[in-house]
C-alpha positions as CSV (number, residue, x, y, z in Angstrom):
1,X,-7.2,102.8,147.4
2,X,-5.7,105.7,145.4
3,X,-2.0,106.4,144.7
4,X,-0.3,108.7,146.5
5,X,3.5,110.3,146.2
6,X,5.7,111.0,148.8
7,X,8.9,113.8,148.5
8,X,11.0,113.7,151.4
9,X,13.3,115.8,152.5
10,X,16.2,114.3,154.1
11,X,17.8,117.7,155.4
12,X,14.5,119.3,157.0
13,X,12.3,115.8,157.6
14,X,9.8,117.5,155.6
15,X,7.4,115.1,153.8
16,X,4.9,116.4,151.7
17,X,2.1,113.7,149.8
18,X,0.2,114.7,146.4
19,X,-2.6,112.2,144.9
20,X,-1.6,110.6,141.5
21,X,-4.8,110.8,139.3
22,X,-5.3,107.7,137.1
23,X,-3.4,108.9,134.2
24,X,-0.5,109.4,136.8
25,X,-0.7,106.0,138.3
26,X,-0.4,104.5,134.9
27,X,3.0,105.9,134.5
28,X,5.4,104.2,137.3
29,X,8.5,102.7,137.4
30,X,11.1,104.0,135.0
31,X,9.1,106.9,133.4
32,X,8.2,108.1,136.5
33,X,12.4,107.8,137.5
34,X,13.3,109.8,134.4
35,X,10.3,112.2,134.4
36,X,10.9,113.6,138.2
37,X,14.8,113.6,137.2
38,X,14.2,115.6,134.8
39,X,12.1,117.8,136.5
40,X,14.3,118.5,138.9
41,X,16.9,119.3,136.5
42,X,19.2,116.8,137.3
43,X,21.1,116.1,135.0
44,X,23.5,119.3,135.8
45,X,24.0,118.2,139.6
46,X,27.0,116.4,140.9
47,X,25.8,113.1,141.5
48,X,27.8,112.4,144.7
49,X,26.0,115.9,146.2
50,X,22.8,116.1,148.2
51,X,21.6,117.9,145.4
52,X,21.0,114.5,143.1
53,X,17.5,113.3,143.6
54,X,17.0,109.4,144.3
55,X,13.2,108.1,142.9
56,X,12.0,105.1,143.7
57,X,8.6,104.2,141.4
58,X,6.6,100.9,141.8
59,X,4.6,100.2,138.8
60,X,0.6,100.8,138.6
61,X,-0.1,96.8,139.6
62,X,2.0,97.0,142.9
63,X,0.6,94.9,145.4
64,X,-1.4,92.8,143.9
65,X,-0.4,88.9,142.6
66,X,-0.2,89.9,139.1
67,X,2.3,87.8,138.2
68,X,6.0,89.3,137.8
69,X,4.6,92.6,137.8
70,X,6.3,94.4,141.1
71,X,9.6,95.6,140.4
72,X,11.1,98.1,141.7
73,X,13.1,101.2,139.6
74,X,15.0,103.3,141.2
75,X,16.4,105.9,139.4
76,X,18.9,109.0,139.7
77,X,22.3,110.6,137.9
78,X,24.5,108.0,138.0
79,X,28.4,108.6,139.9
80,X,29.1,105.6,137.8
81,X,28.2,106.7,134.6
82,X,27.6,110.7,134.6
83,X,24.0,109.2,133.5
84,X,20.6,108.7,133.4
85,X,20.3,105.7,135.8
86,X,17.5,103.4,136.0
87,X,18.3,100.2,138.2
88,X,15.4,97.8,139.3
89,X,15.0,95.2,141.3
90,X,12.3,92.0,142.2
91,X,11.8,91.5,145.5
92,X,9.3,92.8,148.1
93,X,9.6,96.8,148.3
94,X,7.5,97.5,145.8
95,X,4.3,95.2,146.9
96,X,4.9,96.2,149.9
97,X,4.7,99.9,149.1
98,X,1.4,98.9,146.9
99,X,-0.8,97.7,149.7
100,X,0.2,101.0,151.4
101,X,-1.1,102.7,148.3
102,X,2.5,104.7,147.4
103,X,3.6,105.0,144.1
104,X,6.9,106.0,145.1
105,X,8.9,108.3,146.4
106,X,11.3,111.3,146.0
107,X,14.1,111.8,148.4
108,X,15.9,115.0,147.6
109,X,18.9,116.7,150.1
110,X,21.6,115.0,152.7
111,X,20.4,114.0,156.1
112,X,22.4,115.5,158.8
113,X,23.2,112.0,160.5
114,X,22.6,108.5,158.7
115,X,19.1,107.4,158.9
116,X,16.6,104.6,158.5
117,X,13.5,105.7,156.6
118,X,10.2,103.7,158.2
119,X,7.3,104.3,155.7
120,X,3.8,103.4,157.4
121,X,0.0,104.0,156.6
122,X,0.4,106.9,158.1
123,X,3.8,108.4,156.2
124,X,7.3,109.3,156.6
125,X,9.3,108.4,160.2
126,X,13.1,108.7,160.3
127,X,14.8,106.2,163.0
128,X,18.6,106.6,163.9
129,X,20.5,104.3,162.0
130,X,23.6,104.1,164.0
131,X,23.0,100.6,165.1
132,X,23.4,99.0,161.6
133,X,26.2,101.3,160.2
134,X,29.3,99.6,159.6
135,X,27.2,96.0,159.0
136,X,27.2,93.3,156.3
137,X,23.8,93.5,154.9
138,X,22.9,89.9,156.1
139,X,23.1,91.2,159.9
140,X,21.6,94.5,159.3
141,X,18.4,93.4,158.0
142,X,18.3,90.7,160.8
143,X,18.1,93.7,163.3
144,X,16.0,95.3,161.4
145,X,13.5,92.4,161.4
146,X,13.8,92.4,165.5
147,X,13.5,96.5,165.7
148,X,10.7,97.0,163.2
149,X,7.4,94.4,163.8
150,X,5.5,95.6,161.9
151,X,8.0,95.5,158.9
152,X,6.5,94.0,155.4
153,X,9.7,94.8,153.4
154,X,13.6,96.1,153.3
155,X,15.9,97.7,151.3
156,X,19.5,98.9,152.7
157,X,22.9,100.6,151.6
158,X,25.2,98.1,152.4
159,X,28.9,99.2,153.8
160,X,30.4,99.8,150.9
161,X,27.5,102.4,150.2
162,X,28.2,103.8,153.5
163,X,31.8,105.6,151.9
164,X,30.0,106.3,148.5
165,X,31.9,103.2,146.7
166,X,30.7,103.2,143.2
167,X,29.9,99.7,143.3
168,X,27.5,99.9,145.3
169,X,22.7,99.1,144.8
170,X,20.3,99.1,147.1
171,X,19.9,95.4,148.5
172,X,16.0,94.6,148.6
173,X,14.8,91.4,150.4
174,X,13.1,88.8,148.6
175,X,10.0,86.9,149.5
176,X,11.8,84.9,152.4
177,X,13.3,88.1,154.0
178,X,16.7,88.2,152.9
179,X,19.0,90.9,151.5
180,X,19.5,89.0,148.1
181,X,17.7,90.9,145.5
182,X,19.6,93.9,144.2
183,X,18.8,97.5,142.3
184,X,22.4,97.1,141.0
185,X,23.8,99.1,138.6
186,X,25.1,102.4,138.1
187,X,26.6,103.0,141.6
188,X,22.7,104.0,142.9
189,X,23.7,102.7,146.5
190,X,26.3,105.3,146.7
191,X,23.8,107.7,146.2
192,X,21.8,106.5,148.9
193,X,25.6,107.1,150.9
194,X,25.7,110.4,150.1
195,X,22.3,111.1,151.2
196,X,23.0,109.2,154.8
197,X,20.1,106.9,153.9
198,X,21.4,103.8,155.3
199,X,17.5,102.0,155.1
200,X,14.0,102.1,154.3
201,X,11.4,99.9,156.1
202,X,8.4,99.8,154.6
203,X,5.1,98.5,157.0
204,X,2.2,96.2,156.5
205,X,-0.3,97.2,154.1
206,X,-3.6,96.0,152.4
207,X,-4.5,94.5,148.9
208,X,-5.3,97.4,146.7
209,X,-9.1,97.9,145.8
210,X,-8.2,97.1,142.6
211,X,-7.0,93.5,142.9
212,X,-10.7,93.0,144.0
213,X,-12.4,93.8,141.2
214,X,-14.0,90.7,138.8
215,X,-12.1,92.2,135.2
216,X,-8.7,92.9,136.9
217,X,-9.1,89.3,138.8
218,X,-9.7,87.7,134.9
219,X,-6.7,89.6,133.3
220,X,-4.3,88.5,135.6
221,X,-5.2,84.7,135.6
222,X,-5.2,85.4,132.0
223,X,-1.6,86.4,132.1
224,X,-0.4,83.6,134.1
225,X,-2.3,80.6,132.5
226,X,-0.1,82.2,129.7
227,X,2.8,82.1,131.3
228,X,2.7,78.4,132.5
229,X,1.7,77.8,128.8
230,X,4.8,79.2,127.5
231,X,7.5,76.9,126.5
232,X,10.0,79.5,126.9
233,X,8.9,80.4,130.9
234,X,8.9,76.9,131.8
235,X,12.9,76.8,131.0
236,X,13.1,79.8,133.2
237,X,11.6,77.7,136.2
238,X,13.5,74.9,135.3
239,X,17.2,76.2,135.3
240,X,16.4,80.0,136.0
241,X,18.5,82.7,134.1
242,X,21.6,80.4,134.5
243,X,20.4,78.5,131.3
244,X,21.4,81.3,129.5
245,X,24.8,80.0,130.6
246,X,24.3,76.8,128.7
247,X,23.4,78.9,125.5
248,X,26.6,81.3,125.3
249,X,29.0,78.9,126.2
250,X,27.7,77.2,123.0
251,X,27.2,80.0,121.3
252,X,31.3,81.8,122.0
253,X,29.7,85.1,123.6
254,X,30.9,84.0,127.5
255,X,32.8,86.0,129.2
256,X,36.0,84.0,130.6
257,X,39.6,85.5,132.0
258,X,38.5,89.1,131.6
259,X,36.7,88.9,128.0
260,X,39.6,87.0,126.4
261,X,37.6,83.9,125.4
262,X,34.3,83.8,124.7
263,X,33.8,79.7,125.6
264,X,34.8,77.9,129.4
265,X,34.3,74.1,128.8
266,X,33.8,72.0,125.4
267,X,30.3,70.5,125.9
268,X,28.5,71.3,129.0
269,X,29.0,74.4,130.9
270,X,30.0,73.9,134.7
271,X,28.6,76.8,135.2
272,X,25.6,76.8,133.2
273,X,22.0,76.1,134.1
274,X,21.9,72.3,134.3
275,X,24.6,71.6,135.7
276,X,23.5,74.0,138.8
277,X,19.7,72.4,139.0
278,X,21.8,69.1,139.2
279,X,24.1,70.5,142.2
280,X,21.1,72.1,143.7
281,X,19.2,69.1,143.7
282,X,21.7,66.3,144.4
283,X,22.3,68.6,147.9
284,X,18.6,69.2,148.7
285,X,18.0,70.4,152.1
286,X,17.2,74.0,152.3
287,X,18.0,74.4,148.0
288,X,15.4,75.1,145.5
289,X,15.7,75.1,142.0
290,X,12.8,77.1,141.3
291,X,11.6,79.9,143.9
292,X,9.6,83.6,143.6
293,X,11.6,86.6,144.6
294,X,8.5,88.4,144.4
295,X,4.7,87.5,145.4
296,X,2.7,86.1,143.1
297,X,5.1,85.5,140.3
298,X,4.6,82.1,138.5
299,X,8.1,82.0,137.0
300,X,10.0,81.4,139.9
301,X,13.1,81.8,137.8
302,X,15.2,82.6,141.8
303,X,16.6,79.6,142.9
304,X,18.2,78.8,146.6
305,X,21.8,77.2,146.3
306,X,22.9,74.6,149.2
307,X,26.3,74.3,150.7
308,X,27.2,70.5,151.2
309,X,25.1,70.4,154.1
310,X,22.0,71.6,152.8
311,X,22.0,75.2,154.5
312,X,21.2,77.7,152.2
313,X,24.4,80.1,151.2
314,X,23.0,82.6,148.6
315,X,19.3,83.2,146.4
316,X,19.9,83.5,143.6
317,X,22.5,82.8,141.7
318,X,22.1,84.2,138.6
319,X,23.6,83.7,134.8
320,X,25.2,87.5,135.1
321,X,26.9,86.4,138.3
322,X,27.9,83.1,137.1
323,X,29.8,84.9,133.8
324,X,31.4,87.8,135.5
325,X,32.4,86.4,138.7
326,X,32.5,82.7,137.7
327,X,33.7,82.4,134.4
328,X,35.4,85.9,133.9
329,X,37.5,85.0,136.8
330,X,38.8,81.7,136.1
331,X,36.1,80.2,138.2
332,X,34.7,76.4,137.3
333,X,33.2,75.5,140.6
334,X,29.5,76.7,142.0
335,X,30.7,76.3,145.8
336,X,33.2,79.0,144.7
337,X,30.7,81.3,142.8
338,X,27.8,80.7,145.7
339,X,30.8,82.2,148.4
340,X,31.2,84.9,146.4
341,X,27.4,85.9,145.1
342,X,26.8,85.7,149.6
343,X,29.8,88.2,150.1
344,X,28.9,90.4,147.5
345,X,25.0,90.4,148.9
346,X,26.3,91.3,151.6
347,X,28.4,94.3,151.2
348,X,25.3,95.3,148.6
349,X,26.9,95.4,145.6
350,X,26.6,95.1,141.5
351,X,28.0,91.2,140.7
352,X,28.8,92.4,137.5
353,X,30.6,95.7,138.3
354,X,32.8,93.7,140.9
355,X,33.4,90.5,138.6
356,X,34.6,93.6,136.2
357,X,36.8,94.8,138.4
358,X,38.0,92.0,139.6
359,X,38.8,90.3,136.1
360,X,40.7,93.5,136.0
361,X,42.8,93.1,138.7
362,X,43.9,89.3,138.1
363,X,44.1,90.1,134.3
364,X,47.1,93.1,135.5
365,X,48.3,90.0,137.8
366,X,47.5,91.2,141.3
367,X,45.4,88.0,142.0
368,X,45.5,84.5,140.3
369,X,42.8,83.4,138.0
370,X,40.3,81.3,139.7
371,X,41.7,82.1,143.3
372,X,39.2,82.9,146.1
373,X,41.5,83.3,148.6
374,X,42.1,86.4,147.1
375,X,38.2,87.1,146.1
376,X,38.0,86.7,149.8
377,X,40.9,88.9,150.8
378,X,39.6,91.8,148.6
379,X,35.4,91.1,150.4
380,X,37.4,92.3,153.8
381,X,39.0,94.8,152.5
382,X,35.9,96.4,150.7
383,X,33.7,95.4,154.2
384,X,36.6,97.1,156.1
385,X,36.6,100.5,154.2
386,X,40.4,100.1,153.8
387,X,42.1,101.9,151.8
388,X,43.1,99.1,149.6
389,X,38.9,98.5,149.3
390,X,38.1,102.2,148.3
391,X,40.3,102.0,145.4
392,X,38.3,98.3,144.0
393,X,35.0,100.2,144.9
394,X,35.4,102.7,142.0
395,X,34.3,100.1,140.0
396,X,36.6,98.7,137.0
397,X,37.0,101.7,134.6
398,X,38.5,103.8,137.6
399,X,40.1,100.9,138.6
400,X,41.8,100.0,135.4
401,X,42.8,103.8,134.6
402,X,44.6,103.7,138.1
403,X,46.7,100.7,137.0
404,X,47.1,101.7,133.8
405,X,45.7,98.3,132.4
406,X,44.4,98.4,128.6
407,X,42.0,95.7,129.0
408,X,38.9,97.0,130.9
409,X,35.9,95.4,129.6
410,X,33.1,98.8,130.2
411,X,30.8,101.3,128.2
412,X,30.5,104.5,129.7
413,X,32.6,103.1,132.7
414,X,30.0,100.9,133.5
415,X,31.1,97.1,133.3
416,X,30.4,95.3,130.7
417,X,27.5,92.1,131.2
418,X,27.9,88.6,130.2
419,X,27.6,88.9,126.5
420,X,30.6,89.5,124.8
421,X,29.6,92.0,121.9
422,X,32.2,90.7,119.4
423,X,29.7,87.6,118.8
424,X,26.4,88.7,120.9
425,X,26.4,91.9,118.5
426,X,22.5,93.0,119.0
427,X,23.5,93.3,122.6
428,X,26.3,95.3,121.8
429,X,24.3,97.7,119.7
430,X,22.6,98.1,123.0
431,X,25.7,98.9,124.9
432,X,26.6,101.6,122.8
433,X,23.4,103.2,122.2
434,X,21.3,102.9,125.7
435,X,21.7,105.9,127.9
436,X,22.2,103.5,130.7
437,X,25.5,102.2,130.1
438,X,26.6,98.7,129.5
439,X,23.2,97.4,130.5
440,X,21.5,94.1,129.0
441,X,18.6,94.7,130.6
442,X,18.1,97.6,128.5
443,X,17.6,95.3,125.3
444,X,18.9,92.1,124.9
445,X,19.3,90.6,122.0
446,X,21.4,87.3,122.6
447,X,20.5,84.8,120.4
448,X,21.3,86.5,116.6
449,X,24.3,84.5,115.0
450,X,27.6,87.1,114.5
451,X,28.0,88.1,111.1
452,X,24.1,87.5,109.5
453,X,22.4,90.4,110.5
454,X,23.6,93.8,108.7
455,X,24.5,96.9,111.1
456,X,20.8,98.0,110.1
457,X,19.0,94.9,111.4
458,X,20.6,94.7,114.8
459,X,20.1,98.3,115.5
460,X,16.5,98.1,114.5
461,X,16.8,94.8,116.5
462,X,18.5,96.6,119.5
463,X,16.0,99.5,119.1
464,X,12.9,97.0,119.7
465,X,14.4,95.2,122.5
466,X,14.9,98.2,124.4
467,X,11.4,100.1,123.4
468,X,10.2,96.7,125.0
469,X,12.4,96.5,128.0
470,X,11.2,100.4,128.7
471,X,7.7,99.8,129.0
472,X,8.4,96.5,131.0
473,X,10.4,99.0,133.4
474,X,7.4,101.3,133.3
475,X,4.9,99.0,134.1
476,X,6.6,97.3,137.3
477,X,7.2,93.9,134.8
478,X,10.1,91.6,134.7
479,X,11.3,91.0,131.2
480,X,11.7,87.0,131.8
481,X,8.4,87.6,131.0
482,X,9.1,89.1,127.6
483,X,8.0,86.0,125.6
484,X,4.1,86.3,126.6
485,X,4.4,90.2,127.6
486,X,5.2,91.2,124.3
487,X,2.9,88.4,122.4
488,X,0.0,90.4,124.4
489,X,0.5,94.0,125.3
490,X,-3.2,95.1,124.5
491,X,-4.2,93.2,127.4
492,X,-1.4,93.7,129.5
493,X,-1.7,97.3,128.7
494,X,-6.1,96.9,129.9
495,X,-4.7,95.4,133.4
496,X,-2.5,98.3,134.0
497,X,-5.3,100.6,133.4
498,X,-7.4,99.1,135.6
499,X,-4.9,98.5,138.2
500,X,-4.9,102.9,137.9
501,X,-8.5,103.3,137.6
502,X,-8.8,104.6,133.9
503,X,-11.5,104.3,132.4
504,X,-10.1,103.9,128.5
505,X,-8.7,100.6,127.7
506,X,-5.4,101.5,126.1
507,X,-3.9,98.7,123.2
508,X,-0.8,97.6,122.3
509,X,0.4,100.4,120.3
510,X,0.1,102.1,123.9
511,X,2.6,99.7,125.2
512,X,4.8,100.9,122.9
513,X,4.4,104.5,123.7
514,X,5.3,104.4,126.7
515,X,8.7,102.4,126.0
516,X,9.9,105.3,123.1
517,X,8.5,108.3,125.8
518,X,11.1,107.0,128.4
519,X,13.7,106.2,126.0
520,X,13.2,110.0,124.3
521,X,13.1,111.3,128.4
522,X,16.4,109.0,128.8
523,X,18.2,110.2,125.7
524,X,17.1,114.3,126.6
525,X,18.7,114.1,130.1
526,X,21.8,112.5,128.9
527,X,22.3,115.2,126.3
528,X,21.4,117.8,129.0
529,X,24.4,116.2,130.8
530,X,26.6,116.3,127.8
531,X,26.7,112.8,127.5
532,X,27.3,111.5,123.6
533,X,24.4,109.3,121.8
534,X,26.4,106.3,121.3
535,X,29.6,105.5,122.8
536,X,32.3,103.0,121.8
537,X,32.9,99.6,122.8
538,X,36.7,99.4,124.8
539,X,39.2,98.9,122.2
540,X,40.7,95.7,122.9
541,X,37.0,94.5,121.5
542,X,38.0,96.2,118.0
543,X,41.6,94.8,118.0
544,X,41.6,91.5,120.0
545,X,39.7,88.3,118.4
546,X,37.6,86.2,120.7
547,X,38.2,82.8,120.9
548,X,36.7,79.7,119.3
549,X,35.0,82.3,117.0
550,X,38.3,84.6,116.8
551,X,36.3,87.2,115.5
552,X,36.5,91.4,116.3
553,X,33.7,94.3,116.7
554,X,32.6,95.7,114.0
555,X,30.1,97.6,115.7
556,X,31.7,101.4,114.3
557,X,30.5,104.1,116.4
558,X,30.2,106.1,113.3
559,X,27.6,103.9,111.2
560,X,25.5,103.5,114.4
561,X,25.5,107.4,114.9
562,X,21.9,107.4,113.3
563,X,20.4,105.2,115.8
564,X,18.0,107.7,117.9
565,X,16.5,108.9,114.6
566,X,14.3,105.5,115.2
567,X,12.1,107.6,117.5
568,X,11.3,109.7,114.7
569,X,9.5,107.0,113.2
């Protein structure tokens, strides 16, 4: 099965298809996001227009059971941001577009009227989508189910993408069919908004040729014996991403009451990773502490989370959640956080730009710390449209400009993630030099003590971690598999190529490559859009010390000015 493209456009209902040749294939995910923006010429467009293009790459082994290895990017300008955006997701779209043999796709105009976008062996149909407008996104992909039979995978624009709110992914169902896996960040669901996109079904398809073949069939058992080796992955399928919970409340770097202390509990976390396997299993019923948003992943790093009766209310909860609307908002109880992870699945939107938003509004004193009542009020309001919603689903640097609040936790008006930069400094370094915005995922470096590294180190740190998470992006890969990915990127880099058909067996200095060509792609749009190189952390982060450690940034925008010349090297 060869790869194909697909361009739609929404205005007309043209589609037109071009081969990818193996080269092609071997470039996906983010670098293909970033190339086709750039392209286009995006970066001059408004991003709220029908001019910004949306991409949506799979990576070159899409639907096939290499493990963690079919993420989906989606990429356009971000309204958030004024960006590069790149947000990507686990889940089922991008298999599920693998066994049809897509690569991805490029949507570029408006629709006239909101549609739903049914992509089948045979191409592009557009269905009226007025019978799942206005819908949480827990309802609307239950009718979808019924309407579409022949359905292998979802994505939808949740309501609050429906009026362009800026906190707003794309919702993608996970290996059980719900709407609980999310392309997040940078307001990309508001996008889909603008262009009346309101969901895209994708059909049955079959295994790739290439997941026949004896050498690719080697290369991925390879990968996951190696992954069920690793000491590091088995903590991932013991307490998921949560454990990192356990590590920063240690560690100072959590972020509690709006960024003002950097610890929740002495000892354990209540909100870390063992204490939520222990809640998880102590319920049982429908709960799992270990589960695979994606087929074929061995990780399982998803978990399901029970309410008292054993009826599943969210998958997953996740550490980012857990910080920025757990912790960050006075929270100390998983019921709470499990409410509020459901209602924000369901209006499809970024955990961490809400729980920013949010920690700004009970930080100005509009809600109480640790009070869902009015967590709950403000879901309505955001389901509802109101008015009072529209203003909270600008996201917290819009938000905490219209207040006039000084504390707004963001980097390029994106919120901030759940590593407070005053003591998780390589991930600071990231904030203020990726082209994405406030963005772990772009290179994390959590674990470096405050203080022991120079400014040098953790940029060079920072500048590794997001060469890595690049390629990852590229090639489809979640980075909980960093540990073995990066140990063994000759061979990972030989699977992609056969999963593309070349005939050269690329090595790891390939691997790398391809992470420094999408980060120099990233860095050339963003200048294109008049964006700065590095931009600052929020003030209060220079002048307010973080307790236990009670220490201050000292990441100076001015000595990291420098940091691009590392792709020079």
């Amino acid at each position: 099965m060869s790869r194909r493209w697909w361009t739609v456009d929404l205005r007309s209902r043209e589609v037109s298809e071009r081969p990818l040749d193996p080269h092609a294939a071997l470039y996906g995910g983010r670098w293909r996001t970033v190339r086709t923006l750039l392209d286009l010429k995006a970066a001059a467009v408004d991003p709220l227009g029908g001019e910004n293009p949306l991409v949506l790459a799979a990576g070159p082994l899409a639907g096939s059971g290499y493990s963690n290895a079919n993420r989906i990017s989606v990429g356009t300008k971000s309204p958030l941001t004024g960006t590069v955006k790149e947000a990507n997701s686990g889940g089922t779209l991008a298999y599920a577009l693998g066994r049809l043999g897509v690569a991805g796709l490029t949507l570029v105009g408006a629709a006239p009227d909101w549609v739903v976008l049914v992509l089948g062996p045979d191409g592009v149909r557009f269905a009226d989508a007025a019978p799942y407008l206005g819908l949480g996104n827990y309802e609307a992909a239950e009718r979808l189910w019924n309407d579409f039979p022949a359905a292998a995978s979802l994505a939808l624009a949740g309501p609050v993408a429906e009026y362009r709110g800026l906190l707003a992914g794309l919702a993608i169902v996970d290996t059980d069919g719900q709407p609980g896996r999310l392309a997040a960040r940078g307001g990309v669901g508001a996008v889909f908004g603008a262009k009346r996109v309101k969901a895209i079904v994708v059909e049955k398809g079959e295994a790739p040729a290439f997941a026949a073949s004896a050498a690719f069939k080697e290369a991925m058992r390879g990968y996951a014996r190696a992954l069920l080796a690793s000491d590091g992955i088995k903590r991932y399928t013991s307490v998921g991403t949560a454990g990192m919970g356990d590590f920063q409340n240690m560690f100072g770097g959590l972020p509690v009451r709006n960024f003002s202390r950097g610890r929740l509990a002495e000892g354990e976390n209540p909100l870390g990773g063992e204490a939520l396997r222990r809640f998880i299993q102590e319920r049982d019923g429908e709960g799992a502490t270990a589960h695979a948003c994606m087929p074929g992943c061995v990780i399982r790093c998803s978990n399901k989370v029970p309410d008292a009766q054993g009826r599943v209310v969210v998958s997953p909860l996740e550490y980012e959640t857990l910080g920025l609307m757990g912790s960050n908002l006075g929270f100390d109880d998983l019921d709470a956080v499990a409410r509020m992870n459901r209602w924000a699945n369901d209006l499809g939107v970024d955990t961490i730009e809400l729980g920013a938003t949010l920690g700004v509004a009970m930080d100005a004193g509009l809600g109480d710390w640790g009070d869902l009542d009015f967590v709950e009020h403000v879901y309505r309001e955001l389901l509802a449209g109101s008015e009072e919603g529209r203003r909270y689903a600008q996201g917290a640097a819009r938000f905490g400009r219209a207040l006039g609040h000084a504390r707004v936790p963001v980097v390029r008006d994106q919120g901030i993630s759940a590593y407070d930069p005053r003591v998780v400094e390589g991930t600071g370094v990231t904030y203020m030099t990726t082209p994405q915005g406030a963005d772990h995922t772009a290179g994390n470096v959590p674990r470096e003590n405050p203080g022991e590294r120079s400014l040098e180190e953790l940029m060079d740190l920072s500048f590794a971690a997001q060469v890595n998470a690049a390629a990852s992006d590229a090639l489809g890969l979640c980075i909980f598999g960093g540990s073995v990915t990066y140990a063994q990127k000759d061979a990972i880099m030989k699977a992609a190529a056969l999963a593309a058909g070349l005939d050269e067996e690329p090595d790891a200095a390939a691997f790398d490559r391809l992470g420094r060509e999408v980060l120099a792609m990233e860095l050339a749009f963003n200048r294109a859009a008049g964006q700065p190189d590095v931009a600052p952390l929020p003030r209060f982060m220079y002048e307010e010390p973080l307790p236990p450690r009670n220490l201050t940034a000292r990441l100076d925008p001015e000595r990291i000015a420098g940091f691009w010349k590392r792709l020079e090297r």
